[in-house]
C-alpha positions as CSV (number, residue, x, y, z in Angstrom):
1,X,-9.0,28.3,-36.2
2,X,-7.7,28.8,-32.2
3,X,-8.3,24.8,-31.9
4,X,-6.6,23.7,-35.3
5,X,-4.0,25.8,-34.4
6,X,-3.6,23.8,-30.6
7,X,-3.7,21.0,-32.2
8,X,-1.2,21.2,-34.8
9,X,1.4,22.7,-32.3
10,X,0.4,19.4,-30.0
11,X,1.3,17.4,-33.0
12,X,3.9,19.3,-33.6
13,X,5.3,18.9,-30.1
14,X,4.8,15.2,-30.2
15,X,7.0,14.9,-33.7
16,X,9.6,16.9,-31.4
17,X,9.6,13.7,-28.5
18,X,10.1,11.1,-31.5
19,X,13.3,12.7,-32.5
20,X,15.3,10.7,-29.8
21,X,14.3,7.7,-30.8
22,X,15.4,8.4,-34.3
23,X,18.7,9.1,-33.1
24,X,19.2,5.9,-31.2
25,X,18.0,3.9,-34.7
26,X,20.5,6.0,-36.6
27,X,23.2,5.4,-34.1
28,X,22.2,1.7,-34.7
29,X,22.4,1.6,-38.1
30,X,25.4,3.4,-38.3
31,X,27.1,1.8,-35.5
32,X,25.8,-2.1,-36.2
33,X,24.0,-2.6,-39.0
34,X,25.3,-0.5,-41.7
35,X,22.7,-0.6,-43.8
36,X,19.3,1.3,-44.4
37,X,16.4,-0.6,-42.6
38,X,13.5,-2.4,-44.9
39,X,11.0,-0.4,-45.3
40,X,11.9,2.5,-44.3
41,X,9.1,4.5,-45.7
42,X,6.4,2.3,-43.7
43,X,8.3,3.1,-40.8
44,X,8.4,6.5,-41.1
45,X,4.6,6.6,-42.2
46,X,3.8,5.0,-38.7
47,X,6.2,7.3,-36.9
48,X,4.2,10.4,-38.4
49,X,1.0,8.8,-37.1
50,X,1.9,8.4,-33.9
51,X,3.1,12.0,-33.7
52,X,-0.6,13.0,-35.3
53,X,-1.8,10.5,-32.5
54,X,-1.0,11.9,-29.6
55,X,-1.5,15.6,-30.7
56,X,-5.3,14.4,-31.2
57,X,-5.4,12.5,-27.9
58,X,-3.9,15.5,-25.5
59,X,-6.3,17.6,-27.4
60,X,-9.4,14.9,-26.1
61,X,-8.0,15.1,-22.5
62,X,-8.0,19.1,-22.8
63,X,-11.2,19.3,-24.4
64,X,-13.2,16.1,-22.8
65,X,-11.6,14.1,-19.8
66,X,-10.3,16.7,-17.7
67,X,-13.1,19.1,-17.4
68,X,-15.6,15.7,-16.9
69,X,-12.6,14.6,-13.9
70,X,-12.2,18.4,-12.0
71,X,-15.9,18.6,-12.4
72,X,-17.2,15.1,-11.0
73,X,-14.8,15.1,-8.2
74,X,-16.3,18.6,-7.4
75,X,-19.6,18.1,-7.8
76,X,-19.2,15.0,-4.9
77,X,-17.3,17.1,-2.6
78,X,-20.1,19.4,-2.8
79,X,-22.3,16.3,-2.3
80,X,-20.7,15.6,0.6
81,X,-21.2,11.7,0.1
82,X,-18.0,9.8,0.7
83,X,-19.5,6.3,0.0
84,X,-20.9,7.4,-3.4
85,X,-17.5,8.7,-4.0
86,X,-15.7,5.5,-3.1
87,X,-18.4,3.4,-5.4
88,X,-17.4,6.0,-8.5
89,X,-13.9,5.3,-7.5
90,X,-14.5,1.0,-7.3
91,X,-16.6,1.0,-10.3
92,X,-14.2,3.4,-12.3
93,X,-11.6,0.8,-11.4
94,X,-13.4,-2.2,-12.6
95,X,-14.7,-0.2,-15.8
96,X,-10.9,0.7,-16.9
97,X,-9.6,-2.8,-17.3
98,X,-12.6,-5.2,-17.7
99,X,-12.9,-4.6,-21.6
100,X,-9.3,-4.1,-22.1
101,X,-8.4,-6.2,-24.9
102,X,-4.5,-6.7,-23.0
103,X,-6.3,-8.4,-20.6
104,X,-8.5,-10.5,-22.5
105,X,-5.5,-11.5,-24.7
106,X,-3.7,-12.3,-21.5
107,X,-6.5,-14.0,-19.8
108,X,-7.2,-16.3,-22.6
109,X,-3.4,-17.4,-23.0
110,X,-3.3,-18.1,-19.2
111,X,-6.5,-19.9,-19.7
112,X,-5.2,-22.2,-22.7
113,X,-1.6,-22.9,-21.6
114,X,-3.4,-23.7,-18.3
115,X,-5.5,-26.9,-19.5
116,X,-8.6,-24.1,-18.2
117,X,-7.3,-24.6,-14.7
118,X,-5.8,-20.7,-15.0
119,X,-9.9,-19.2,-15.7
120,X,-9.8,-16.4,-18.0
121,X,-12.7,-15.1,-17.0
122,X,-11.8,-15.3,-13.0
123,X,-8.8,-13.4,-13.7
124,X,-10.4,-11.3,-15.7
125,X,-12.7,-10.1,-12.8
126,X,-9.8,-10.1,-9.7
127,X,-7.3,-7.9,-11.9
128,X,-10.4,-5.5,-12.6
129,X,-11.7,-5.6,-8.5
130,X,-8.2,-5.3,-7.6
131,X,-8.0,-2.2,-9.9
132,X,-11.4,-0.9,-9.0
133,X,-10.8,-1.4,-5.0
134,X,-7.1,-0.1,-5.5
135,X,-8.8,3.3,-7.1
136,X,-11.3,3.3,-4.0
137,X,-8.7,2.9,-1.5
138,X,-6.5,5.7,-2.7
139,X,-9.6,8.1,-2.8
140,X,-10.5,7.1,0.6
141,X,-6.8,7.9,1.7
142,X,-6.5,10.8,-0.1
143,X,-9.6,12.1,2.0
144,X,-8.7,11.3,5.0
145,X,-5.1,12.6,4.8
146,X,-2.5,9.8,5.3
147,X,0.7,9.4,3.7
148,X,0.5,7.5,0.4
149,X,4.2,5.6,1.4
150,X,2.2,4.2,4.1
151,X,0.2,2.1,1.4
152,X,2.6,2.2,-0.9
153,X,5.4,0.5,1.0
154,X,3.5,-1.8,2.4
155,X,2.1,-2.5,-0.9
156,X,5.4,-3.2,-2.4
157,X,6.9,-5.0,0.6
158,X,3.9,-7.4,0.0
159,X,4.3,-7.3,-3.7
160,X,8.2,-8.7,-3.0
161,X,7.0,-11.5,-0.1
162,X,4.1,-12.8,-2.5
163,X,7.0,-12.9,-5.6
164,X,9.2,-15.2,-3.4
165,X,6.2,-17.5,-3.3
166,X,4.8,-17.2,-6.7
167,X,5.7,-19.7,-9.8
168,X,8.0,-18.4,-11.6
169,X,5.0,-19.4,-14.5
170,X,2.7,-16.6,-12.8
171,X,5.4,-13.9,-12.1
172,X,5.3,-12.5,-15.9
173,X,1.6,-12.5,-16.5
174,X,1.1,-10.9,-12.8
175,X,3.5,-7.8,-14.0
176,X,1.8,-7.9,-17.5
177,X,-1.6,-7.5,-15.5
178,X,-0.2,-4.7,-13.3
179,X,1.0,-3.1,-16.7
180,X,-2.3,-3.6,-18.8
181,X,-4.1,-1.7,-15.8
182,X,-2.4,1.5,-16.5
183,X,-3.4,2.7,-20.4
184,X,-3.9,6.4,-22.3
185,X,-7.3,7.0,-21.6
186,X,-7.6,5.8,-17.6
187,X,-4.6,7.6,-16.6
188,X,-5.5,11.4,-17.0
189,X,-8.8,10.7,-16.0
190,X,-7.9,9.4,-12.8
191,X,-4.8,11.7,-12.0
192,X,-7.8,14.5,-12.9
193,X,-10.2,13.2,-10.6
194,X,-7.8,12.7,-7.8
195,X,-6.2,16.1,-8.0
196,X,-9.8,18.0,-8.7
197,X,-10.9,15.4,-5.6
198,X,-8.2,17.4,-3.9
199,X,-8.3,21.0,-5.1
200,X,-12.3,21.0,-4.1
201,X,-11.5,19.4,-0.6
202,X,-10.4,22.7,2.2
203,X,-7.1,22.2,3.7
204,X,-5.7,19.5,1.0
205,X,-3.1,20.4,-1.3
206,X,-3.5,18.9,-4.7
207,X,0.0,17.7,-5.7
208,X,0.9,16.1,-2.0
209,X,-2.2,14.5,-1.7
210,X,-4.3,13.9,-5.5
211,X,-1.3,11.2,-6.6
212,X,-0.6,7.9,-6.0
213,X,-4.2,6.4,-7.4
214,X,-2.1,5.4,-10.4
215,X,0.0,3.7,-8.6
216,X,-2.2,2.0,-6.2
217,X,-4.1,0.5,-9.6
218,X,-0.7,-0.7,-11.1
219,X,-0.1,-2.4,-7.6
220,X,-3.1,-3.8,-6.4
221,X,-3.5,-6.2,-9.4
222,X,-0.1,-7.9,-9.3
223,X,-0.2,-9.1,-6.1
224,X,-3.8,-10.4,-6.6
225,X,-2.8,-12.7,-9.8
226,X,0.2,-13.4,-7.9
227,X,-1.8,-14.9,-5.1
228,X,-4.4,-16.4,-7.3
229,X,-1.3,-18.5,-9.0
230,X,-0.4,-19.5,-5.6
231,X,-3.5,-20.9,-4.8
232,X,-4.1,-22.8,-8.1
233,X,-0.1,-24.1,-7.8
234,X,-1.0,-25.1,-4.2
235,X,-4.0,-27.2,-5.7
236,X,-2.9,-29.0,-8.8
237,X,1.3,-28.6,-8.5
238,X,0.7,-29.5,-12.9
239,X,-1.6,-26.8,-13.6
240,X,1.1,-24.8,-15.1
241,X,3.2,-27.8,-16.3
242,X,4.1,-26.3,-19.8
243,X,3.2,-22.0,-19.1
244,X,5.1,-20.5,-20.9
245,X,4.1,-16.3,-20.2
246,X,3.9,-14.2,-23.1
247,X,3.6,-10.4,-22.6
248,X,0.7,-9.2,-23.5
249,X,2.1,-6.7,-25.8
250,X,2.6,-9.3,-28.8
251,X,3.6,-7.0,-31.4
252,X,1.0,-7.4,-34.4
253,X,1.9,-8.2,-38.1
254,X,2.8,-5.3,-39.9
255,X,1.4,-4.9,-43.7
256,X,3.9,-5.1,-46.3
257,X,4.7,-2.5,-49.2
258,X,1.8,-1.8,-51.5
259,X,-0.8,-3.1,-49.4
260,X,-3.1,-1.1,-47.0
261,X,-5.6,-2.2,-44.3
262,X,-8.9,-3.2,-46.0
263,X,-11.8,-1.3,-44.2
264,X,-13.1,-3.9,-42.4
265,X,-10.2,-3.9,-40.3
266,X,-10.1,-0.3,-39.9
267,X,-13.2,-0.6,-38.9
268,X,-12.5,-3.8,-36.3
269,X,-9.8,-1.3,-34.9
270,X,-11.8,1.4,-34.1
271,X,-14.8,-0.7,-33.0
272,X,-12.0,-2.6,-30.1
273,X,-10.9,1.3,-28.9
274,X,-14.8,2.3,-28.8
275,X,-15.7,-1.1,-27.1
276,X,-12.6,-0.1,-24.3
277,X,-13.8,3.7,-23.9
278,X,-17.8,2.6,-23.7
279,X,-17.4,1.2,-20.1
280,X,-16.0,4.1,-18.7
281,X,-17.7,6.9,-20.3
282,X,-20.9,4.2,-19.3
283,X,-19.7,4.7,-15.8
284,X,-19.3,8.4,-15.8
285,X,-22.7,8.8,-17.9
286,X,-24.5,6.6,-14.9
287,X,-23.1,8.6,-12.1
288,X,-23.4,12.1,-13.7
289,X,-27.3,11.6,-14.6
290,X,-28.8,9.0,-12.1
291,X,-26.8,9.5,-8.8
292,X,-25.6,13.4,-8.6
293,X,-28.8,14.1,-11.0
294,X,-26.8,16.7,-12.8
295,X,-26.8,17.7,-16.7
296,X,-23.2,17.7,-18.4
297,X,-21.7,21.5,-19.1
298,X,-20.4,22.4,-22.4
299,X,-21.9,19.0,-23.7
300,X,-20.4,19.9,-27.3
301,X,-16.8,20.3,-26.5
302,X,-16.7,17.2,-24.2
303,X,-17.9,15.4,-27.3
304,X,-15.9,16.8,-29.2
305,X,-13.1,15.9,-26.7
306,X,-13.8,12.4,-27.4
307,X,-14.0,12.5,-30.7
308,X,-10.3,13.3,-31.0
309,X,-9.6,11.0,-28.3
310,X,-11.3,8.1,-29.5
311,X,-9.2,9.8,-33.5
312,X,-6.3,10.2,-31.5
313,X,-6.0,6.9,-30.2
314,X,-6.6,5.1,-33.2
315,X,-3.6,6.5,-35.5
316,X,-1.9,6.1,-32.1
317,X,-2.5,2.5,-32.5
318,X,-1.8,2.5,-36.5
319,X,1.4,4.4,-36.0
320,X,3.0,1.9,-33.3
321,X,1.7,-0.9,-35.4
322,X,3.5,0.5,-38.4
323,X,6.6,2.6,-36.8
324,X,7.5,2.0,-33.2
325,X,6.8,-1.6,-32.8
326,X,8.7,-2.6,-36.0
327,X,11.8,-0.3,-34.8
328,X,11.6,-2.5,-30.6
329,X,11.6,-5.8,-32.2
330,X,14.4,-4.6,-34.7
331,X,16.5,-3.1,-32.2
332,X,16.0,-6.3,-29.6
333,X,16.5,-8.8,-32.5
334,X,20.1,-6.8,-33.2
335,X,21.3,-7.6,-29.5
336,X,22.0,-11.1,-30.2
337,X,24.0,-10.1,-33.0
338,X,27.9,-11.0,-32.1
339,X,29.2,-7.5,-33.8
340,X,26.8,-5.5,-30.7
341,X,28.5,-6.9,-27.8
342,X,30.6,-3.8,-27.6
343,X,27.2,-1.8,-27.4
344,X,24.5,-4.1,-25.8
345,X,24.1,-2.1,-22.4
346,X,24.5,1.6,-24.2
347,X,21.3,0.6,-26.7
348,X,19.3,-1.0,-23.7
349,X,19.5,2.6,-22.0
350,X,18.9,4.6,-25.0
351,X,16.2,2.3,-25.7
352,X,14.5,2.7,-22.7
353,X,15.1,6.2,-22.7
354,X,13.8,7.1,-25.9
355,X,10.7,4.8,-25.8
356,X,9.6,6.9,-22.2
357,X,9.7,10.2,-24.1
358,X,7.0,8.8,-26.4
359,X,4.6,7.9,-24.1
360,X,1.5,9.7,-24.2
361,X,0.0,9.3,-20.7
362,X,3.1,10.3,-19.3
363,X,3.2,13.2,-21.4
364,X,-0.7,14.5,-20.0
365,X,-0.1,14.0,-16.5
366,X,3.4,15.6,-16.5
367,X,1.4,18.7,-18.1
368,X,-0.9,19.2,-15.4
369,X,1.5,18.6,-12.1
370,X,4.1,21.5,-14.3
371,X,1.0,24.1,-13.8
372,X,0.8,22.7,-10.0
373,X,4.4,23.7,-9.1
374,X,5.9,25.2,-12.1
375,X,9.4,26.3,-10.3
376,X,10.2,22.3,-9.4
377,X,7.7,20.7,-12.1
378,X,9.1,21.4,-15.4
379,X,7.8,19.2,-17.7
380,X,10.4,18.7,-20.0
381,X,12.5,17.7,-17.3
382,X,10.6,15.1,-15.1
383,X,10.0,13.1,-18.2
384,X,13.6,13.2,-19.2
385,X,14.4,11.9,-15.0
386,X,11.5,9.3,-16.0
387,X,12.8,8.3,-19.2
388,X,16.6,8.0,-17.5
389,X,14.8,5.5,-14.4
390,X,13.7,3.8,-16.9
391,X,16.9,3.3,-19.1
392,X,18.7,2.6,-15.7
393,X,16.0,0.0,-14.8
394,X,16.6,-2.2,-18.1
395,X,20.6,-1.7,-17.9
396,X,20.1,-3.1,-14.4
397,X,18.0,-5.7,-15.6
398,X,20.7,-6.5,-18.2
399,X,23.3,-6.8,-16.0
400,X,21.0,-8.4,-14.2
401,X,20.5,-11.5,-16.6
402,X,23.9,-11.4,-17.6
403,X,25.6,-12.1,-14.1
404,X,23.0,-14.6,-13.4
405,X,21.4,-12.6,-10.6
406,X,17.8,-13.9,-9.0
407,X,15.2,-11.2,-9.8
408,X,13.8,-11.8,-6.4
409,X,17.1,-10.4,-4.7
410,X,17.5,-7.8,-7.4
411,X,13.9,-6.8,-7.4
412,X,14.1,-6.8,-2.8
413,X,17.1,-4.3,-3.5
414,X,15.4,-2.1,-5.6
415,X,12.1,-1.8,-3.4
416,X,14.8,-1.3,-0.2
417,X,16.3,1.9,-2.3
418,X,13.0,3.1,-2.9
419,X,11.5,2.8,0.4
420,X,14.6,4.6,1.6
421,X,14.5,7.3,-1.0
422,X,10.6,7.6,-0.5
423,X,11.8,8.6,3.4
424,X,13.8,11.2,2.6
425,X,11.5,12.8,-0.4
426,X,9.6,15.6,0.5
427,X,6.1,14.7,1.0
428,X,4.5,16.3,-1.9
429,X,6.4,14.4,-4.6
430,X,5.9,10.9,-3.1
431,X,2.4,10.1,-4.6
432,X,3.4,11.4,-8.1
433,X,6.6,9.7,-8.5
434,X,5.1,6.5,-8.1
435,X,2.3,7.3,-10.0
436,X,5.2,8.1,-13.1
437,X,6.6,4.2,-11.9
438,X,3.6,3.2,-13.0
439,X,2.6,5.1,-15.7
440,X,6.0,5.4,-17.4
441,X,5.7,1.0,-18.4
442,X,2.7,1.6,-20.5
443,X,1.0,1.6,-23.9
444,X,4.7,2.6,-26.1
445,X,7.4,1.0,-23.3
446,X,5.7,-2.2,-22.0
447,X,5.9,-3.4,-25.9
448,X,8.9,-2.6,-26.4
449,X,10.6,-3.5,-23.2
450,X,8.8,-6.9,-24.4
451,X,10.8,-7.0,-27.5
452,X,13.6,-6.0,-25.2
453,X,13.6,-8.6,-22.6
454,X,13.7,-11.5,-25.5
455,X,16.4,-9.9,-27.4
456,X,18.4,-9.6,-23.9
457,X,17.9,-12.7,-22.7
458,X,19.1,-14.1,-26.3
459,X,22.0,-12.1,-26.6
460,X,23.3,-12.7,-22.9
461,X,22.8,-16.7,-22.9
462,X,20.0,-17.0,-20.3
463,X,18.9,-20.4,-19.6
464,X,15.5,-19.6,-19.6
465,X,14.6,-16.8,-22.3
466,X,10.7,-16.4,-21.7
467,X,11.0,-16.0,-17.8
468,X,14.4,-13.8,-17.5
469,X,12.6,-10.8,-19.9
470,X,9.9,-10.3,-17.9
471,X,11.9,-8.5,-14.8
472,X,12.3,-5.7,-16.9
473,X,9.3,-4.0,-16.8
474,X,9.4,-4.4,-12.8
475,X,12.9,-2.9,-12.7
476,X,12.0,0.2,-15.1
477,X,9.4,1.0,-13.0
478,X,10.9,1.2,-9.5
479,X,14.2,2.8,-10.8
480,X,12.0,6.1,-12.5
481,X,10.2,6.3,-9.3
482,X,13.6,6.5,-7.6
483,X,15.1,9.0,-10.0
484,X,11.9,11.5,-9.7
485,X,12.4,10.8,-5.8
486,X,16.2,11.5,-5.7
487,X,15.4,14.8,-7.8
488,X,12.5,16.0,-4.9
489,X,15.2,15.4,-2.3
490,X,17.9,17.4,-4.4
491,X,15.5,20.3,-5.2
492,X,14.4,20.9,-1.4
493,X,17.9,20.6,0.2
494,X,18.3,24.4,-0.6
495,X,14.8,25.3,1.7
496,X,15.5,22.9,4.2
497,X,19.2,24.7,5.1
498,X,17.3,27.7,4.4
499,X,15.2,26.9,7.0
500,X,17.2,26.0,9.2
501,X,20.2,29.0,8.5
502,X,18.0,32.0,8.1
């Protein structure tokens, strides 16, 4: 009864972060349209399912991949064995993306619009080494102490220099593979493992120094299929004659009234999400039993745990199929209308806003740094500062397209404002703002900053439609990281005078 009741006020809670995204459809109908969408019903229906969705997935974390994160990174602190640890951490890494059906959708559309020069299966294995090495890197850092904007600066000063050199044919799917990294499931496992890491290490402090894997893993890959472009540009100049990138995120068809998905495909659907989780609980199984030779605790709840996750994410998956994707593609489809001009940048931002509140990684992690520092960390807030970085990032990326700016400048002033801000944030919120960057353009915004960028780049006469929507997702990510940033430096002013005004 305790656990039905957690997870209907879960559910409950999630219906509650859907509510501003409502608000900016209503606005939009009232506003633009003037009319009642089509169907409106099926919408709603997929809206309710998402809500049911997550509610069943923060339940899984609770109940399976939080204790199995806080208890592995304990029990190889207690090993003592740092090069077991940083194999857990590569093969973790290389587990999370290497069934990903993102990246297999990605790879093969590189592969085809490529003449097979672009190989999916090559890219396929650098975005998952990049991912896995990323995750072993930050583990390695986070052990021996030194300042994640030491990585992560020179990470994204690199990520800028290798942009400048890139096709502009290579720049979208690079970003798409940094985004496809970063889904529901990986997330709170990794931001558990690197804070338990943490917590069971003497003399490290969990929220300074357990962040910042995420980040790393969102990094790593899209400078390595950046580079892998350059070299196959540099080889055959026409190997890309013709690429035109496609996010990732191609929103699926929806079912029309009267019709429901035939069981076969319900049961495709949940066979792709247990195919994604197999590798990693594969990975966690392997390392649990064969190299720290320990049985699993509470074996029935963690199964349990999965259960709902593996539930969870599959009305997730329905629900944004039905109800949020629909909503993206009719909102970005609306910007080119004449009658919007007056209210093109306020719907990017409320967009963008309302999208971030949704998403259900961001939600987890968010959770478990507010019952780190609960006086700075309220949860409610840092995704709101999120969710406005990210609303800033696409009206800057409007403005962007519309004034006929280079990403590469725009995108070089950006990561200057960050480093800066970075700087001058205390040290423990550095890691986990960046780790929000990256988490906050995932499963729900990623699609629907997709949806976005076309709309945009429609409705403000870009030359080139395909390439000038893919800076977005870029730009949303570097401007949340600077609004939790700015916030860290607001919040500790008042100590620092203290300290130095007794």
């Amino acid at each position: 009864m305790q656990e039905l009741q957690a997870l209907v006020q879960a559910t409950l809670k999630a219906g509650r972060n859907l509510v501003p995204l409502l608000l900016v459809v209503a606005l939009y109908q009232l506003l633009v349209a003037r009319q009642v969408p089509e169907q409106i019903g099926l919408v709603l229906a997929g809206l309710a399912l998402v809500a049911a969705g997550i509610g069943l997935f923060l339940r899984g974390l609770e109940l399976g991949v939080f204790p199995i994160g806080r208890g592995l990174a304990h029990a190889f602190v207690e090993r003592g064995s740092l090069p077991r640890l940083l194999a857990f951490g590569f093969c973790l890494g290389v587990a999370t993306v290497i069934a990903e059906p993102a990246l297999i959708a990605v790879a093969a559309k590189a592969e085809l619009v490529s003449g097979g020069r672009v190989d999916a299966w090559v890219l396929r294995l650098l975005v998952a080494a990049s991912v896995g090495l990323a995750i072993a890197v930050g583990i390695l850092r986070a052990v021996l102490r030194q300042p994640i904007h030491w990585y992560l600066g020179g990470g994204y000063l690199l990520l800028v220099l290798v942009t400048y050199l890139t096709p502009a044919e290579i720049t979208g799917l690079a970003y798409d593979a940094g985004a496809v990294s970063v889904n529901m499931v990986t997330v709170p496992l990794v931001a558990a493992i690197g804070v338990g890491l943490m917590a069971s290490l003497r003399g490290h402090r969990a929220l300074a120094d357990g962040f910042g894997l995420v980040a790393l893993a969102v990094m790593a890959p899209r400078i390595t299929v950046q580079l892998y472009g350059i070299v196959v540009y540099a080889a055959e100049p026409t190997a890309l004659v013709g690429f035109a990138p496609q996010s990732y995120a191609t929103l699926p068809a929806v079912d029309g009234p009267g019709t429901s998905p035939a069981l076969a495909k319900v049961l495709a659907d949940i066979l792709s999400i247990m195919a994604n989780l197999l590798p990693i609980l594969a990975v966690i199984l392997v390392f649990q039993f064969l190299v720290l030779r320990r049985p699993l605790l509470h074996g029935h709840r963690l199964a349990g745990g999965f259960l709902l996750l593996l539930l969870g994410l599959f009305a997730f998956t329905e629900g944004l199929r039905l109800g949020l994707f629909p909503i993206g593609e009719h909102l970005a489809a609306g910007l080119s209308a004449p009658e919007v001009a007056g209210y093109l940048y306020l719907f990017v931002f409320l967009l963008g806003f309302a999208a971030t509140l949704v998403e259900p990684a961001l939600i987890a992690v968010v959770q478990r740094a507010g019952a780190m520092d609960p006086r700075r960390l309220k949860p409610p807030l840092i995704r709101a500062l999120v969710a406005v970085g990210v609303g800033v990032g696409l009206l800057v990326g409007a403005l962007r397209i519309s004034a006929g700016l280079s990403l590469d400048h725009v995108l070089v002033i950006t990561v200057a404002l960050v480093m800066l801000l970075t700087l001058l944030a205390p040290r423990e919120i550095r890691g986990f703002a960046f780790d929000l960057g990256g988490i906050a353009t995932s499963d729900v915004t990623v699609p629907v900053i997709a949806a976005l960028g076309l709309g945009l780049a429609v409705a403000l006469g870009s030359e080139n439609v395909l390439l000038d929507g893919f800076g977005l997702v870029a730009l949303a990510s570097l401007f949340s990281i600077a609004a939790v940033m700015l916030y860290g430096i607001l919040v500790s002013l008042p100590a620092r005078d203290g300290h130095r005004n007794p």
